[in-house]
C-alpha positions as CSV (number, residue, x, y, z in Angstrom):
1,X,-48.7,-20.3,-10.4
2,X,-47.4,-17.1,-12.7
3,X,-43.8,-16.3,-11.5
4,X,-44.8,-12.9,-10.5
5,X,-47.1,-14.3,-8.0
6,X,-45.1,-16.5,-6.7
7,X,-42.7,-13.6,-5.5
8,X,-45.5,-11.7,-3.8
9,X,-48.3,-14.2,-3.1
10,X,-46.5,-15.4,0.7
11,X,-49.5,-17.0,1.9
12,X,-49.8,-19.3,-0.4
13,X,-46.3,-20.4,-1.3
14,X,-45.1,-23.2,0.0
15,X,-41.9,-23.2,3.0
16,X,-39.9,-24.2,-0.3
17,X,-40.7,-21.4,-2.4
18,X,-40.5,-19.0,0.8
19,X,-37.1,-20.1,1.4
20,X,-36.0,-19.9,-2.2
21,X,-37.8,-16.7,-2.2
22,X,-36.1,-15.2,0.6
23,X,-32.6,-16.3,-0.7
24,X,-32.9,-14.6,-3.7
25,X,-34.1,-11.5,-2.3
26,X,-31.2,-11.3,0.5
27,X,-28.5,-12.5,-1.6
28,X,-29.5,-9.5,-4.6
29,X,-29.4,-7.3,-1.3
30,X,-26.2,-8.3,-0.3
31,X,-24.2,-8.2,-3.4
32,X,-25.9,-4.7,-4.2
33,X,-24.4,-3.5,-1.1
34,X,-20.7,-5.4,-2.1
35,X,-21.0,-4.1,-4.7
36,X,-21.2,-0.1,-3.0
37,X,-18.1,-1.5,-1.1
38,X,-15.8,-1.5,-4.2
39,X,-15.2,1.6,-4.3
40,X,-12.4,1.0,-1.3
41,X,-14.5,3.5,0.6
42,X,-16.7,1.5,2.8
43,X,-14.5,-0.2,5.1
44,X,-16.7,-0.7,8.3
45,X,-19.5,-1.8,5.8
46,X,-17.4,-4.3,4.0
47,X,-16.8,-6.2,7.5
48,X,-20.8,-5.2,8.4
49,X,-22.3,-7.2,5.7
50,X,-20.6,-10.9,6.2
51,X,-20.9,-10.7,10.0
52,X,-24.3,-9.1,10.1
53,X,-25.1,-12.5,7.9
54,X,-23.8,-14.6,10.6
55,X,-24.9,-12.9,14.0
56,X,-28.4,-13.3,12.1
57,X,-28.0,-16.4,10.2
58,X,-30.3,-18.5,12.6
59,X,-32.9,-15.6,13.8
60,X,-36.3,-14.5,11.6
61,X,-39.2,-12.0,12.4
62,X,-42.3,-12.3,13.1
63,X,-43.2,-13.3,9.1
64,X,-41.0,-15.9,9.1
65,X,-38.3,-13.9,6.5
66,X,-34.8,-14.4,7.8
67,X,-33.8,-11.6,10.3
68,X,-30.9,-10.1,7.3
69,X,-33.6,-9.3,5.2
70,X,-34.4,-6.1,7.6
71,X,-30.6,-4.6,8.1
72,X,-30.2,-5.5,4.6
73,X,-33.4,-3.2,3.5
74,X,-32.3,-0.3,5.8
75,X,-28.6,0.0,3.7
76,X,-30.2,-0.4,0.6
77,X,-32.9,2.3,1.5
78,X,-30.2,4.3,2.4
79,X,-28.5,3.7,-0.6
80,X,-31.7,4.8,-2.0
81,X,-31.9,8.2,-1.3
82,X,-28.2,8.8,-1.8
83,X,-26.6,8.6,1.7
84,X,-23.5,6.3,0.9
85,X,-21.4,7.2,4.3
86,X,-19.6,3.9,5.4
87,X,-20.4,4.7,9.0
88,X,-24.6,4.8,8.2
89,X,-24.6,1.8,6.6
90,X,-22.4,-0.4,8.6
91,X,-24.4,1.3,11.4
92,X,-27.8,-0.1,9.7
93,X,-26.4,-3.2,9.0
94,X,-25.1,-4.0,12.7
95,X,-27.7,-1.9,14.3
96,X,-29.8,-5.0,15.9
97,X,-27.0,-7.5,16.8
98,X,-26.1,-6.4,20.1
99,X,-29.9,-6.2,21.3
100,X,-31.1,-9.3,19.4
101,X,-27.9,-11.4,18.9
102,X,-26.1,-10.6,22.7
103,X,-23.5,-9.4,20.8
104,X,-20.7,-6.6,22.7
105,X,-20.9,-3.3,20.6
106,X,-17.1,-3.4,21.7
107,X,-16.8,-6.5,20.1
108,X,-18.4,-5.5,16.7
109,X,-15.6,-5.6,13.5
110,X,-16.0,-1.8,12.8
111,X,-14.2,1.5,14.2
112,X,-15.1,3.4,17.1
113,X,-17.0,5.8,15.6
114,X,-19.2,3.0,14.0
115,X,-19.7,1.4,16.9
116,X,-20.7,4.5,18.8
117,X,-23.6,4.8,16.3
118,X,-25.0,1.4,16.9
119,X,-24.9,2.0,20.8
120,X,-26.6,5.1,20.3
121,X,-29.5,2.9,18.2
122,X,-29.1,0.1,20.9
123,X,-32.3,0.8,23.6
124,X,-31.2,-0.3,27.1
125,X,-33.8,-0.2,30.0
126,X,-32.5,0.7,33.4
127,X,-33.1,-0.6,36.6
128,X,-36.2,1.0,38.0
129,X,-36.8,2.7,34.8
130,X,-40.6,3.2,33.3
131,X,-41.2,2.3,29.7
132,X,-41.4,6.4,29.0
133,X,-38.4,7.5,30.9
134,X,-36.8,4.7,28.9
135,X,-37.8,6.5,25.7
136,X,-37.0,9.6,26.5
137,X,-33.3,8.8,27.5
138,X,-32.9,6.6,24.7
139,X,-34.2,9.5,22.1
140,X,-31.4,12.1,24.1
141,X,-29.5,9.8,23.2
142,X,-30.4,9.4,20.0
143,X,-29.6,13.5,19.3
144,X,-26.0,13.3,19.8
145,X,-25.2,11.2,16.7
146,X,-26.7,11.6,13.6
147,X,-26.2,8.7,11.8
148,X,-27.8,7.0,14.8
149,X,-30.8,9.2,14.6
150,X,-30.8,8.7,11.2
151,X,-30.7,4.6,11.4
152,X,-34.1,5.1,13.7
153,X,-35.9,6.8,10.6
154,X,-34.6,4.0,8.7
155,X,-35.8,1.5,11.1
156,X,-39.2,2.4,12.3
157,X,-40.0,2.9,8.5
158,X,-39.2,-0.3,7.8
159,X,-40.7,-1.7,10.8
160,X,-44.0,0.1,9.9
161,X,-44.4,-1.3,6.4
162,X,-45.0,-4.7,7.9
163,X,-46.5,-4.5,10.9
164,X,-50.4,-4.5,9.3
165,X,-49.2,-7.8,8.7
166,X,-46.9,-9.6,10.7
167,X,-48.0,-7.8,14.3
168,X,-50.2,-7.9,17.1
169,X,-52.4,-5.0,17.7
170,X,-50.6,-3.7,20.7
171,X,-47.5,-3.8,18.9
172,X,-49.3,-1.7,16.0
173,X,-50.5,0.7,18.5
174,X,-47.0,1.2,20.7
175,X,-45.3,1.9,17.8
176,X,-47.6,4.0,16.5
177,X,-47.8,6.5,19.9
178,X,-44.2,6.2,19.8
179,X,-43.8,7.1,16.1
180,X,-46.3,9.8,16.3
181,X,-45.3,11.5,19.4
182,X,-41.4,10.9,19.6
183,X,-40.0,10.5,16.5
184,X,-41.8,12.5,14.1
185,X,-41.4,15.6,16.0
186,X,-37.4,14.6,16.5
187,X,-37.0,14.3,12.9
188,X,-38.0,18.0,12.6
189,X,-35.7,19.0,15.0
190,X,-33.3,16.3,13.3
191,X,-33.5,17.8,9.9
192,X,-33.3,21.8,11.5
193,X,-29.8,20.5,13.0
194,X,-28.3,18.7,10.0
195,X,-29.8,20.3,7.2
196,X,-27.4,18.6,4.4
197,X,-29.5,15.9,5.4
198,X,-32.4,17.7,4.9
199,X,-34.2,15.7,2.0
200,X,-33.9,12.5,3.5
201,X,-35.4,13.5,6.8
202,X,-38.6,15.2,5.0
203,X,-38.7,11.8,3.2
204,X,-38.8,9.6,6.0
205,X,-41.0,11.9,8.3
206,X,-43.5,11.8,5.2
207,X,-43.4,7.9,5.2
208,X,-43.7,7.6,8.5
209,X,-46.9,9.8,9.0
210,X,-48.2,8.2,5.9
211,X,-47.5,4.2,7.8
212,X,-48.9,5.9,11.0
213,X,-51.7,7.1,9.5
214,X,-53.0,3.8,7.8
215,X,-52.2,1.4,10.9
216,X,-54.0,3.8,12.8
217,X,-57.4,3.3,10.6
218,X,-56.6,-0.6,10.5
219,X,-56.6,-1.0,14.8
220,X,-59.1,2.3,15.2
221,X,-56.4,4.7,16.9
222,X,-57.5,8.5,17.8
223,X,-54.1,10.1,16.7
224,X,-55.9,13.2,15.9
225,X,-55.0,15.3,18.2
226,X,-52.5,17.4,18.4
227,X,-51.1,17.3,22.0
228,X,-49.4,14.1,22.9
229,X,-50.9,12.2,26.2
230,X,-50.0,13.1,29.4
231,X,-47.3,10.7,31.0
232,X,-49.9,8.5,33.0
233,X,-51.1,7.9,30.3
234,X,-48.6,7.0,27.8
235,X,-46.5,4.8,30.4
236,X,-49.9,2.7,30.6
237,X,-49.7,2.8,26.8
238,X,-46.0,1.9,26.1
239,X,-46.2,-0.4,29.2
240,X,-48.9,-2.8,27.2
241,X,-48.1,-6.5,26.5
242,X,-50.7,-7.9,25.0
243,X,-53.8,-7.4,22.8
244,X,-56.1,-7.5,26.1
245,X,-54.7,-4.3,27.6
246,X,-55.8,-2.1,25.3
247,X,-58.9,-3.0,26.7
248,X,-57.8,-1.2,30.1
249,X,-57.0,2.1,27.9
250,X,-60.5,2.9,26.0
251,X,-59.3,6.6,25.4
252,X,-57.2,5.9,22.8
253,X,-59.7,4.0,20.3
254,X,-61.6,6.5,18.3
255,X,-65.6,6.1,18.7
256,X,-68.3,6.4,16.5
C-alpha cells in the first residue's frame, strides 16, 4: 500500500497503522502549537497542551482517533485563520475536559479568565430543564464571552466534518437543526458585535452552512425553510436518542 494511502485509506489500515497514524498526526499538532508558545506569550496555552494530553490520554471518539486529536484541530484551525490569543486557544484546547473528563473548571491550570471561557463552552442541563430551554441558556451564555462563542464555531465545524462518517443519523440531524437554527444566526449577531473578528466569523458561518448543507442531502433533511420550527417541535427533535425516533417526526424528512 502507497504511503499516501496509507494516511487516508482508515478503513483499511490495520489498528497498527491507525495507531501509528494517529501519533504522527497528534504529535505534529502538538509541537506546532509548542511551538506558537515560544514566543513567551501563550502562557495558559503552554499549561493547556500537556494537561489537555493527559485528561484525554485514555478517551477516543466515535472513529476510534484519540480524543486530542479534536482540541488539537480547533487550536491549529485557529492558528489558521490568524487568531493567536492565548486565552482562545487554551480555551479550545481545555474546552471538553470538564464535560467529558469530570474535570473542575476551577481546577483547570489556566487563569481566571481562561477558565471563564471554557465554562461558558461547558453545556450543563438543569434540573427540570427541556433539551431547548437547555440550548437557549447555554447560547445566552455563550454571548457574554467571545472567545467562548468563538470556541463553538470552532467546535461544531470540526464536529461537522466527520459526522457523515463516524455518527448516527439522529446525531447528524440534531446537530444539524441546532447548527442551522442556533448557531448560524448567532454567528451573525457574533460577528456584528466583535467585528475585528469579523473574517473569521464569515469563514466559519460559510463552513458551517456548507457541512449543514451536505449532511442534510446524505440523511434527507428539509432545512429549506426559512423559519425555524416551532418549540413543540424542535424539543421533540433535540430530545431524539436514537435512529428510530425520527421515525416519530416525519416533517422534517424532505419528500419526493
Amino acid at each position: 500500500m502507497d504511503s499516501r494511502d496509507t494516511r487516508h485509506d482508515l478503513v483499511r489500515m490495520t489498528r497498527e497503522e491507525k495507531v501509528a497514524y494517529y501519533t504522527e498526526r497528534s504529535n505534529k499538532m502538538f509541537t506546532f502549537l509548542r511551538g506558537v508558545c515560544s514566543d513567551g506569550k501563550h502562557p495558559n496555552t503552554a499549561r493547556a497542551l500537556g494537561y489537555a494530553r493527559d485528561r484525554h490520554k485514555t478517551s477516543t471518539r466515535k472513529s476510534g482517533e484519540p480524543y486530542i486529536i479534536h482540541p488539537l484541530s480547533l487550536a491549529c484551525d485557529a492558528v489558521g485563520m490568524n487568531l493567536n490569543e492565548d486565552i482562545l486557544l487554551a480555551m479550545l484546547l481545555l474546552h471538553d475536559v470538564p464535560e467529558d473528563e469530570g474535570t473542575l473548571v476551577m481546577d483547570l491550570p489556566v487563569d481566571k479568565e481562561t477558565r471563564r471561557a471554557v465554562e461558558c463552552m461547558t453545556i450543563r442541563k438543569m434540573p427540570g430543564e427541556t433539551k431547548l430551554v437547555t440550548k437557549r441558556r447555554y447560547y445566552e451564555n455563550l454571548s457574554t464571552n467571545h472567545y467562548a462563542a468563538l470556541g463553538k464555531g470552532f467546535d461544531r465545524r470540526h464536529n461537522l466534518s466527520t459526522m457523515a462518517r463516524d455518527m448516527p443519523k439522529v446525531s447528524i440531524v440534531k446537530n444539524c437543526f441546532e447548527t442551522w437554527f442556533f448557531l448560524i444566526p448567532f454567528l451573525k449577531d457574533l460577528r456584528a458585535r466583535w467585528p475585528e473578528y469579523s473574517n473569521q466569523v464569515h469563514t466559519l458561518r460559510t463552513d458551517l452552512t456548507g457541512y449543514v448543507n451536505a449532511l442534510s442531502a446524505v440523511v434527507s433533511i428539509d432545512l429549506s425553510y426559512k423559519k425555524a420550527p416551532n418549540d413543540e417541535l424542535m424539543n421533540r427533535i433535540l430530545s431524539a436518542k436514537v435512529d428510530e425516533d425520527l421515525k416519530k417526526i416525519p416533517e422534517i424528512f424532505i419528500t419526493t
